[in-house]
Phi, psi and omega in degrees: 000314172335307203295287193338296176313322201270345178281335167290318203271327181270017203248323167298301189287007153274357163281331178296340202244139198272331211300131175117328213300294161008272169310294198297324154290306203273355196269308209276303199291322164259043102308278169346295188297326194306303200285302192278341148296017168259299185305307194320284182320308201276316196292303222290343231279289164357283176302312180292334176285334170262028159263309210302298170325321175328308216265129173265130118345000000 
């Protein structure tokens, strides 16, 4: 019974403790960006090459 108890109370203070959460946000978020400067790159990449071809000399 003892084990039991003792398995609640470290199971609370590890729901409690934040420390990392940080990191794990800033991780999430410049994936995103990653992500969305990726797609970016993939759309516009086409377009900027026939505009260049475009331009006479």
């Amino acid at each position: 019974m003892c084990n039991i108890m003792e398995m609640k109370e470290y199971l609370n203070a590890f729901k409690k403790n934040q420390e990392g959460a940080v990191t794990v946000d800033f991780v999430v978020i410049t994936a995103g960006v990653v992500l969305i400067g990726a797609a970016a790159m993939a759309t516009l990449t086409p377009k900027v090459t026939a505009a260049v071809a475009a331009i006479s000399l």
